[in-house]
VEXVO-402597 format. One record per residue: residue number from 1; residue in one letter; y, z, x of N, C-alpha, C in turn. Coordinates in pm, 1 decimal. Layout:
<sites>
<site NUM "a" <Y Z X> <Y Z X> <Y Z X>> ...
</sites>
This chain:
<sites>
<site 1 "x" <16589.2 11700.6 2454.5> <16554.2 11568.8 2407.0> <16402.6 11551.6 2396.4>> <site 2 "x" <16331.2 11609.1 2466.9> <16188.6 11557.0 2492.6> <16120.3 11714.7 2486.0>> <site 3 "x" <16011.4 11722.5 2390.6> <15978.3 11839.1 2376.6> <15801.7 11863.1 2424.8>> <site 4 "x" <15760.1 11728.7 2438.1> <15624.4 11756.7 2475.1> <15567.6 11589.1 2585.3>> <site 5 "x" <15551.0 11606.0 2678.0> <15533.4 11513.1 2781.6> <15400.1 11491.8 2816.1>> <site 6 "x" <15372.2 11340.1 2793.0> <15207.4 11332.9 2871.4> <15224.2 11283.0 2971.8>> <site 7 "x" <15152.9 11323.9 3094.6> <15160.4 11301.7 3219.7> <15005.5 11199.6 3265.8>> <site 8 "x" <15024.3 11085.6 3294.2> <14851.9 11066.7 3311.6> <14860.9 11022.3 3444.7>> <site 9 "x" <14737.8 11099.2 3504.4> <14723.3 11073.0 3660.5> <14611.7 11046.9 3664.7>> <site 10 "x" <14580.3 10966.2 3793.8> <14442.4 10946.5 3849.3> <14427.6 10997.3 4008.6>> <site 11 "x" <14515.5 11085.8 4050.5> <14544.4 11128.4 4209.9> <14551.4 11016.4 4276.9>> <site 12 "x" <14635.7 10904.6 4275.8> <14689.6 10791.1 4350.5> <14840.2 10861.1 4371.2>> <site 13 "x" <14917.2 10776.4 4536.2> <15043.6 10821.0 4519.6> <15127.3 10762.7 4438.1>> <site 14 "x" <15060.1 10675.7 4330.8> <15234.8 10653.7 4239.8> <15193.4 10805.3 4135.6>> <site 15 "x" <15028.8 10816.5 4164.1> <15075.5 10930.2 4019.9> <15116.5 11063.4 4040.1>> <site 16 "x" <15145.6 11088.9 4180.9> <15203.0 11181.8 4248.8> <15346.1 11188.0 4229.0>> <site 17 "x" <15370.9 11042.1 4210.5> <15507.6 11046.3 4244.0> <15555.4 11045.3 4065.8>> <site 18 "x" <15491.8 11008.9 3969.8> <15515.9 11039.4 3827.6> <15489.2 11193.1 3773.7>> <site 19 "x" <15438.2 11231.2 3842.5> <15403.0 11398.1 3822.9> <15517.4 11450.8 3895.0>> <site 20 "x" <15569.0 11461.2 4000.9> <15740.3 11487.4 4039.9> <15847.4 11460.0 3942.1>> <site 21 "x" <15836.5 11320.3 3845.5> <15878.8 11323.6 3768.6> <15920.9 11356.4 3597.5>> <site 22 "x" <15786.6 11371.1 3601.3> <15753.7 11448.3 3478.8> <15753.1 11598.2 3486.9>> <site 23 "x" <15691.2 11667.2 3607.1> <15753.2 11826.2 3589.7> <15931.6 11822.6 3575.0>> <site 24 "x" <15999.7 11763.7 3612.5> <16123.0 11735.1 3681.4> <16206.7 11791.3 3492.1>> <site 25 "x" <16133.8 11620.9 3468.9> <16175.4 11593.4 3347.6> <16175.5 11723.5 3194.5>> <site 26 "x" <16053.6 11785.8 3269.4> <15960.9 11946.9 3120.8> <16077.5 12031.8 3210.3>> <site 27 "x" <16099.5 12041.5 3343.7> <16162.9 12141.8 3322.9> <16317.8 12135.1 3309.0>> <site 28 "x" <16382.2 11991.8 3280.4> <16508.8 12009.4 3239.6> <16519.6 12022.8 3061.4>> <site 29 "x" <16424.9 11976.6 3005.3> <16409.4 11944.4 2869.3> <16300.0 12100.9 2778.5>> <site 30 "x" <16295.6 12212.3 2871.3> <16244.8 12286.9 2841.5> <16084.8 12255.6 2746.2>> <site 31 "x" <16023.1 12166.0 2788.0> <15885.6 12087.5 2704.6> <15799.7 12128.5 2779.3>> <site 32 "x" <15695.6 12120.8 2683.9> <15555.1 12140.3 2748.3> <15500.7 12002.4 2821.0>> <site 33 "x" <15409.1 12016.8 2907.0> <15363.7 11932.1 2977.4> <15187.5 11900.0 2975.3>> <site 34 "x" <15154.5 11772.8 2927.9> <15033.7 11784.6 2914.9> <14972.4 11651.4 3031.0>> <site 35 "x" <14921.3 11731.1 3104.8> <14833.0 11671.8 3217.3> <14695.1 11579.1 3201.6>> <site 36 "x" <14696.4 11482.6 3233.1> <14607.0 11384.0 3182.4> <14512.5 11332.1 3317.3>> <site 37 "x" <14375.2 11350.3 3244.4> <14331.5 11223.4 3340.2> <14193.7 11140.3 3285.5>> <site 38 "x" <14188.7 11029.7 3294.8> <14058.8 10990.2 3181.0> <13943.5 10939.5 3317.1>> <site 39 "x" <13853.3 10989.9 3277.2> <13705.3 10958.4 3330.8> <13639.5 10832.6 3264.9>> <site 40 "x" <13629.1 10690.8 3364.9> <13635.4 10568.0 3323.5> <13451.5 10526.0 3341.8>> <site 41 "x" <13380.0 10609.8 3245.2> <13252.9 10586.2 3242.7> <13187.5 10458.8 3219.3>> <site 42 "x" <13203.2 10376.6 3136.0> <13168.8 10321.4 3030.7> <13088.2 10152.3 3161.1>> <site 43 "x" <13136.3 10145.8 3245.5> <13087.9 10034.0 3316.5> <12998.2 10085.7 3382.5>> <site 44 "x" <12963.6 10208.0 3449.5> <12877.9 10275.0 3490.0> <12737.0 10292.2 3428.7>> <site 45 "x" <12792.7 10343.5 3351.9> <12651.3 10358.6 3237.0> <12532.0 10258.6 3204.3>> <site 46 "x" <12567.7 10134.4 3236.6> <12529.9 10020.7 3250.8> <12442.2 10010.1 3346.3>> <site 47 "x" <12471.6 10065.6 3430.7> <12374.7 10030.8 3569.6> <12221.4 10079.9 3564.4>> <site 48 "x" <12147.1 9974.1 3584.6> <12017.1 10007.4 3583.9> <11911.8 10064.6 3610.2>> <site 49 "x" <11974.9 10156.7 3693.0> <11928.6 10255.6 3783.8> <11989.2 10405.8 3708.0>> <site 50 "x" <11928.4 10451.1 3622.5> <11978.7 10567.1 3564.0> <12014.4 10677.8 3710.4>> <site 51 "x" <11990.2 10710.9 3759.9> <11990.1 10789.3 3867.7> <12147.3 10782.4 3909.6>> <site 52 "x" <12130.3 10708.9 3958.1> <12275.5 10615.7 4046.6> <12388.5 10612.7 3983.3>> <site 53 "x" <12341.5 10595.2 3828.1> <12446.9 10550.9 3716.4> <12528.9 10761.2 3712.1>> <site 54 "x" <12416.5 10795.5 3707.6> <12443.4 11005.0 3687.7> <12513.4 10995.1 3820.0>> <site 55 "x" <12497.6 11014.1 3933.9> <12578.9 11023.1 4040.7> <12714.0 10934.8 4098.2>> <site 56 "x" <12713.0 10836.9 3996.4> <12852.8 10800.8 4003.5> <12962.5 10859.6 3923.4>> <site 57 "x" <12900.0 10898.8 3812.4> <12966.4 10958.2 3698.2> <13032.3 11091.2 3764.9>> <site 58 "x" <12937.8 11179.8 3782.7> <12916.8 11286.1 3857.5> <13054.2 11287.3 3951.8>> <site 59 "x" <13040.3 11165.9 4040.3> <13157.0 11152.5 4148.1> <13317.5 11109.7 4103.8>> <site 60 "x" <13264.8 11045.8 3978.5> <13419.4 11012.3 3882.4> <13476.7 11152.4 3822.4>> <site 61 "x" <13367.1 11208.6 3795.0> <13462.0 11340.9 3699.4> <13524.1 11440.9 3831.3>> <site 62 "x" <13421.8 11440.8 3933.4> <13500.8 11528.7 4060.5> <13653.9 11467.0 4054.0>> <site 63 "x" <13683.3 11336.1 4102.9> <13722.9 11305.8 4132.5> <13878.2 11322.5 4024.6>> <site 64 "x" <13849.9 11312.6 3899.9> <13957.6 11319.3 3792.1> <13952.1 11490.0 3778.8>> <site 65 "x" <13920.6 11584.6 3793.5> <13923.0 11718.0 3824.0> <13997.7 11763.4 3939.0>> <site 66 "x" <13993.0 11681.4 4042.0> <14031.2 11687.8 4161.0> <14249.2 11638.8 4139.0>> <site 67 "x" <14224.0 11550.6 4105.0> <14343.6 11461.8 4020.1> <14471.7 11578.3 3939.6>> <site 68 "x" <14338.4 11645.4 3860.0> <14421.0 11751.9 3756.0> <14511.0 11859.0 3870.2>> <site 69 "x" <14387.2 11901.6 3932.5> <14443.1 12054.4 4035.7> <14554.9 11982.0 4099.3>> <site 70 "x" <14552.3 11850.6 4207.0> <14674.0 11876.5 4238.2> <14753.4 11868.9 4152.7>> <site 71 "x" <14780.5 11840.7 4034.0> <14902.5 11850.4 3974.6> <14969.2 12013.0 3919.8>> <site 72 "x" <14847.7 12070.7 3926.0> <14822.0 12242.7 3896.0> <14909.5 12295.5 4018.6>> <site 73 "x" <14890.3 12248.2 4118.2> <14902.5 12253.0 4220.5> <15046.0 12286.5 4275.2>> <site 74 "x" <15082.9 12155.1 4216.0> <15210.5 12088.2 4268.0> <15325.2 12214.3 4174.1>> <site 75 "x" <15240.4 12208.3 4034.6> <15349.3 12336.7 3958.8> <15361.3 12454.8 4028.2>> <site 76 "x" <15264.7 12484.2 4060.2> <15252.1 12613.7 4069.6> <15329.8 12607.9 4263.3>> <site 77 "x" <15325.5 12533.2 4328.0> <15403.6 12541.8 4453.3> <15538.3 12543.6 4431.6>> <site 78 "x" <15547.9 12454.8 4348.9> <15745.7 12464.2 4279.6> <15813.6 12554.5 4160.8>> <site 79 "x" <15690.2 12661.4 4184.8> <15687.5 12784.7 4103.9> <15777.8 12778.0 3968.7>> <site 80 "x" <15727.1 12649.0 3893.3> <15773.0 12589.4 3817.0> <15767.1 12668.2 3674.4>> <site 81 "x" <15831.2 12702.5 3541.3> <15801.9 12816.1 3489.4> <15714.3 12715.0 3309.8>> <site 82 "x" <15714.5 12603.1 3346.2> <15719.4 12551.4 3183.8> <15556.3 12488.0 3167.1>> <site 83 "x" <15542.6 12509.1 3049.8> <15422.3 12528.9 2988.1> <15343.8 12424.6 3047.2>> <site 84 "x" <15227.2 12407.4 3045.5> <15148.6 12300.8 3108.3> <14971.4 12348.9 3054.9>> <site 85 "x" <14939.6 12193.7 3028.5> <14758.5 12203.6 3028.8> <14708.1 12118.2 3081.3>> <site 86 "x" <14599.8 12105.4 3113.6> <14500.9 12018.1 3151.2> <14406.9 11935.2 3095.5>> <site 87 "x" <14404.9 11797.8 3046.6> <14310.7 11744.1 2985.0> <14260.0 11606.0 3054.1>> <site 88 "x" <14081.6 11669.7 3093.5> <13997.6 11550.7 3129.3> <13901.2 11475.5 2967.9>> <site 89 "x" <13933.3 11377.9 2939.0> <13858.3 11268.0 2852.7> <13820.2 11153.2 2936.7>> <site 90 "x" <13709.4 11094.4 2871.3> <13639.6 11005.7 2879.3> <13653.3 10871.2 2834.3>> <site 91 "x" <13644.9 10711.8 2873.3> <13701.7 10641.3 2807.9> <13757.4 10546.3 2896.7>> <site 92 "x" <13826.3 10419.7 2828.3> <13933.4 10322.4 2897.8> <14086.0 10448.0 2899.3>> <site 93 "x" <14104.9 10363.3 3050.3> <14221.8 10428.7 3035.4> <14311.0 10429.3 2933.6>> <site 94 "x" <14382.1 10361.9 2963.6> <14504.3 10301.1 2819.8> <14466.8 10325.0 2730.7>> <site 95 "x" <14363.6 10282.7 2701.5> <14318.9 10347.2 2528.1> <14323.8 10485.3 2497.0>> <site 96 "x" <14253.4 10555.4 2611.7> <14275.5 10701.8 2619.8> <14408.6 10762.7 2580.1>> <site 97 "x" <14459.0 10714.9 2653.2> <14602.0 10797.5 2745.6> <14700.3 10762.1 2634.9>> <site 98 "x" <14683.2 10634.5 2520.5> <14748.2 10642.1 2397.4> <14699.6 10679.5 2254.6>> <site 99 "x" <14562.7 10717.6 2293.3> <14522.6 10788.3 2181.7> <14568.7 10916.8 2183.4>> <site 100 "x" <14519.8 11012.1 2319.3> <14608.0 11129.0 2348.3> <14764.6 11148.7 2330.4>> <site 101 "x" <14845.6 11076.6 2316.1> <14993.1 11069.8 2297.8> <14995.5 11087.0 2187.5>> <site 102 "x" <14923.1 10987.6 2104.5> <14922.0 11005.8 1930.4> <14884.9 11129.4 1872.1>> <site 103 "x" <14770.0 11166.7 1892.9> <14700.1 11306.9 1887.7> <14805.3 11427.0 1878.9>> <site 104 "x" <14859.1 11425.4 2013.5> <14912.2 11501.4 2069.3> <15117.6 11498.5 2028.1>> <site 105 "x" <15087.4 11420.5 1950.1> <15257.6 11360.9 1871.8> <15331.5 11413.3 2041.2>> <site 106 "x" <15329.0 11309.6 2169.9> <15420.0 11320.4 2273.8> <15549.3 11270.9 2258.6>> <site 107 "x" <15677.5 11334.8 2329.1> <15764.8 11233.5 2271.4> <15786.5 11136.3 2395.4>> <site 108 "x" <15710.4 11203.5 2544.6> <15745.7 11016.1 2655.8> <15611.9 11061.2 2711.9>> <site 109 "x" <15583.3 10929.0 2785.0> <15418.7 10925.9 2844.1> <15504.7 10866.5 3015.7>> <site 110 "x" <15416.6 10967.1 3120.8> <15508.0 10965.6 3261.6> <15364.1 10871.9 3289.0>> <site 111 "x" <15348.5 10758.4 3349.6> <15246.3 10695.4 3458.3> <15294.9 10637.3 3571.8>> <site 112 "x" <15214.8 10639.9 3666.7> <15233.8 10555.3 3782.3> <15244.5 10416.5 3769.1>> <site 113 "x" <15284.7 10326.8 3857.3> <15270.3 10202.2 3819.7> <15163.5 10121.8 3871.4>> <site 114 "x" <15042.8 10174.4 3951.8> <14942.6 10112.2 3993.1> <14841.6 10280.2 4061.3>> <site 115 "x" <14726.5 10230.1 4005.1> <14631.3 10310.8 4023.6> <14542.3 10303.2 4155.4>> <site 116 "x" <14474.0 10377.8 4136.3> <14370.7 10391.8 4292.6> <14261.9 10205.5 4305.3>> <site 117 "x" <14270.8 10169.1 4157.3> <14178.9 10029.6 4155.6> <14309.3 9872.6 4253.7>> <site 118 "x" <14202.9 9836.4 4340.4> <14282.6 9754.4 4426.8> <14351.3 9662.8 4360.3>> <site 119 "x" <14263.7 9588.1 4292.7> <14341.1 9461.4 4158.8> <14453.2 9501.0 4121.9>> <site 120 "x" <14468.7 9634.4 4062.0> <14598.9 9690.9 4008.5> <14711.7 9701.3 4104.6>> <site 121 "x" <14698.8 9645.9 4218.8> <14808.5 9682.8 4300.8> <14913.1 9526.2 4315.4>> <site 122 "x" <14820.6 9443.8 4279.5> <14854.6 9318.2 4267.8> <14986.2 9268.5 4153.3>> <site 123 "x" <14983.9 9331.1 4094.6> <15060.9 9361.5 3932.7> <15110.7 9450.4 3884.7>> <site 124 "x" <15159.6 9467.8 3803.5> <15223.7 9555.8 3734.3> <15071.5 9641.2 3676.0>> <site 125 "x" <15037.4 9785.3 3751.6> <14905.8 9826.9 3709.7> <14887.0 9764.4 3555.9>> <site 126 "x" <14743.1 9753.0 3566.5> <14675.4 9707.9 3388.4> <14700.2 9825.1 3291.6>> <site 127 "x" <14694.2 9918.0 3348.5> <14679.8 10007.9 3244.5> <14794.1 10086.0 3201.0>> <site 128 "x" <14907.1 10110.5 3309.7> <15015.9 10095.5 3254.4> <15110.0 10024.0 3197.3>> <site 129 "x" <15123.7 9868.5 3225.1> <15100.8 9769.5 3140.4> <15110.0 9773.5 2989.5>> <site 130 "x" <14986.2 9790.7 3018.6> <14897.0 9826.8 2870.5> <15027.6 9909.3 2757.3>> <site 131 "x" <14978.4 10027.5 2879.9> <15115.7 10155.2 2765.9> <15228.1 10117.9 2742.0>> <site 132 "x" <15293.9 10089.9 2830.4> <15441.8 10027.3 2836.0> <15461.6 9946.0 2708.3>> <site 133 "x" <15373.0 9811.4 2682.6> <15302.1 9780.1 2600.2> <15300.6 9782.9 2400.7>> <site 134 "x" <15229.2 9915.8 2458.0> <15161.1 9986.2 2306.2> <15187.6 10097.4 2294.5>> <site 135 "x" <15289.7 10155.2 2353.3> <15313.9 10283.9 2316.3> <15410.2 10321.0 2193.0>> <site 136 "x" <15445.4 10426.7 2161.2> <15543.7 10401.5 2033.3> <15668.5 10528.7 2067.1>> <site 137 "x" <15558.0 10564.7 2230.9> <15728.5 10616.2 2217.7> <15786.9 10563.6 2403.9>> <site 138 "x" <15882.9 10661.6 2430.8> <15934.9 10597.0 2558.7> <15863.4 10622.2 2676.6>> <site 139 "x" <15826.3 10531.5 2748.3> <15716.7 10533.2 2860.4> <15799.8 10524.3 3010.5>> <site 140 "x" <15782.9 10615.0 3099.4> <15847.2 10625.2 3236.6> <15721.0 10572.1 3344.9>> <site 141 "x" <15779.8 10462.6 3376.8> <15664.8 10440.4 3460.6> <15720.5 10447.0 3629.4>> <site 142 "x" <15688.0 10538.8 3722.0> <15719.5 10605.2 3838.6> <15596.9 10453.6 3963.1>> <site 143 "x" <15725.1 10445.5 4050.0> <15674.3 10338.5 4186.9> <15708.4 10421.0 4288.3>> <site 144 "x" <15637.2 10405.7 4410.5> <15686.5 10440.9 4500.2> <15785.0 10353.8 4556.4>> <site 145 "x" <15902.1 10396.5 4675.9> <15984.4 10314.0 4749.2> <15895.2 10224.3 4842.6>> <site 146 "x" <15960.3 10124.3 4826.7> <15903.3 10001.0 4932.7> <16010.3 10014.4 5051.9>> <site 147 "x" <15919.0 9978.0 5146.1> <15935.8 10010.0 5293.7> <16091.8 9933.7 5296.4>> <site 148 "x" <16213.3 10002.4 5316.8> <16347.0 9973.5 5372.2> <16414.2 9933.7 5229.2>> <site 149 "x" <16371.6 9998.9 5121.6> <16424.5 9946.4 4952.3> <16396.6 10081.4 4921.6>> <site 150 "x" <16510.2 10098.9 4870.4> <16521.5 10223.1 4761.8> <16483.4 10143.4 4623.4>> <site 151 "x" <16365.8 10169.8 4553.2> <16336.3 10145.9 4406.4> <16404.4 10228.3 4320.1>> <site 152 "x" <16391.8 10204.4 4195.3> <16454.9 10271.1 4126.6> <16350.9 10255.9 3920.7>> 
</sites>
């Protein structure tokens, strides 16, 4: 059914727990898997202190690099056999993560439902949201279980 999957993580545990689901998903559907994570520069850059502004950046791309491997990670521990890449871009999330789908003609986009940003925990994350949203094709959005509730 599904021949090519975008996975977008930011190394939070819902996107841990959408990356369980999306290898899950490539390897029943024999699809490739394309690993996502966007580097959210653009408010940074701003800061007036060029210096400060480079070393945050600096600490965002570790950090979305960091994001990718475990998911490298996670395949390669579940000695998982189906195709997979890695892609760090730059950018709003959502905007990203559905430009890449388009690009990339995906046929489902796997996200977490709230990211490492605190606000987002309040809601239905913004940026998945967003996709859920504007996407054009079918979007899986992965929660963790709440304490004594099986989610679903």
């Amino acid at each position: 059914m599904y021949k090519k999957i975008l996975l977008a993580t930011d190394g939070s545990k819902c996107s841990r727990i959408a990356a369980e689901h999306a290898i899950k998903i490539a390897e029943q559907n024999n699809a490739e898997l394309i690993v996502l994570t966007v580097t959210e520069t653009y408010p940074i850059e701003r800061l007036p202190v060029e210096d400060l502004a480079r070393k945050v950046i600096q600490l965002f791309k570790k950090e979305s690099e960091k994001a990718l491997q475990d998911v490298k990670n996670i395949i390669e521990e579940k000695g998982s056999p189906i195709k997979f890449t890695l892609k760090n871009v730059e950018g709003k999330a959502a905007d990203s993560i559905l430009k890449v789908a388009e690009d990339e003609d995906v046929d489902l986009i796997v996200v977490g439902v709230s990211g490492k940003h605190a606000l987002e925990k309040f809601v239905l994350g913004s940026v998945s949201e967003k996709i859920v949203k504007s996407a054009r094709v079918p979007v899986l959005v992965a929660r963790s279980k709440r304490k004594g509730k099986e989610v679903s």
